[in-house]
C-alpha positions in Angstrom: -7.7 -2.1 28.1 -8.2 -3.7 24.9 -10.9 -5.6 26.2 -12.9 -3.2 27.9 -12.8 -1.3 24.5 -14.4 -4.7 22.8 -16.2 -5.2 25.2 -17.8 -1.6 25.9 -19.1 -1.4 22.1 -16.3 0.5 21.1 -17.1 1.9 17.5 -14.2 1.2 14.8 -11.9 -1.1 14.2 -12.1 -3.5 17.2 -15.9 -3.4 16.9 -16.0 -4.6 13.2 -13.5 -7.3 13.9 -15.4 -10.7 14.8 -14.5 -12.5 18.0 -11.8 -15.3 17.7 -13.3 -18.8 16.4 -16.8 -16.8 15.2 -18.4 -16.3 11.9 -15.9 -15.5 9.7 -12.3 -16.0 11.7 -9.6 -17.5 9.8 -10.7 -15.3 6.8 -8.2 -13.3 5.0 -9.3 -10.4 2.4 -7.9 -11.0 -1.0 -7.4 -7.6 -2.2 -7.7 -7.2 -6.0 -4.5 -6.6 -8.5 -3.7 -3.3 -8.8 -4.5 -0.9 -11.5 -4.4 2.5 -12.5 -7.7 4.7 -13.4 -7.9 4.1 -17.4 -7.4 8.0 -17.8 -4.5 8.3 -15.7 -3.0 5.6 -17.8 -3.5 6.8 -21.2 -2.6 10.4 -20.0 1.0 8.2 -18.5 1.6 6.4 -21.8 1.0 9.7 -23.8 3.2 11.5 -21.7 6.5 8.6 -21.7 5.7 8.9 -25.2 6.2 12.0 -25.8 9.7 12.2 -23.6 10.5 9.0 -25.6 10.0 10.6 -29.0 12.1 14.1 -27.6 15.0 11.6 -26.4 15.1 10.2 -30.0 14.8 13.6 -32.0 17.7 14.8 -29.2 19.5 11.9 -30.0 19.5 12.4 -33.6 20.4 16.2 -33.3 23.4 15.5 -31.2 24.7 12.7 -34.1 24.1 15.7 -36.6 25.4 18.4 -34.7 28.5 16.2 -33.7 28.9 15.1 -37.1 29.0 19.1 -38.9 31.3 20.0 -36.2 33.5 17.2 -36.5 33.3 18.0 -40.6 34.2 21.4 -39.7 37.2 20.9 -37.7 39.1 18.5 -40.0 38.2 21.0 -42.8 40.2 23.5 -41.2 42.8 21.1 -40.1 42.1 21.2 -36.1 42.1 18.7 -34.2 39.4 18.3 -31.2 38.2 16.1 -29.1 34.5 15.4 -31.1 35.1 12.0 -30.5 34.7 11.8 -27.2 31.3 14.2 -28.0 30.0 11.6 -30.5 30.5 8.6 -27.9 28.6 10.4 -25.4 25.7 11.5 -27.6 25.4 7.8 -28.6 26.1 6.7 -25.0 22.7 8.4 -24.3 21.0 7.3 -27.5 21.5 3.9 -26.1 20.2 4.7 -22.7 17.1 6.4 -24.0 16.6 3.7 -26.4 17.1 1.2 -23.8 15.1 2.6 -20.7 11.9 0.7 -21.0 13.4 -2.6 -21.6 15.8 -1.8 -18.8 13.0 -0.8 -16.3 11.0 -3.4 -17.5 14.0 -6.2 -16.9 14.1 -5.7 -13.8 10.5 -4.5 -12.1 
């Protein structure tokens, strides 16, 4: 069957493919290294950014708001687990900080 499609001037792939041993067999296409549109890259880079710059200012309002609670607490003489609060606030501090270099390690 594959034949009689070559053969019968089949339009399309098997048309367009040259015969084995003619003009052009043994060539293999080198396709070209991929890269995004310019405007979908700086609209990709102003966008990561931006999420980058949010991580940080959350990061830095979780440290604050940690810190006055935990100033709070021993000024009334309780005892709370803010601790535990402030090492997960810096826990993802140092993921969000982290994340490029991460991502970039190891793609």
């Amino acid at each position: 069957m594959l034949t009689s499609l070559y053969s019968s001037g089949a339009t399309g792939f098997l048309a367009e493919t040259p015969a084995p041993g003619g003009a052009g067999a043994g060539v293999v296409p080198q396709p070209t290294a991929p890269t995004a549109p310019p405007e979908l890259a700086n609209l990709v880079g102003t966008a990561l950014n931006l999420v980058a710059w949010a991580g940080t200012a959350a990061g830095v309002a979780g440290v604050l708001i940690t810190g006055t609670m935990m100033a709070i607490s021993h000024k009334r003489g309780e005892s709370s687990e803010h601790m535990s609060r402030l090492g997960m606030v810096l826990g993802g501090c140092i993921l969000v900080a982290t994340a490029g270099p991460l991502v970039q390690f190891f793609f």
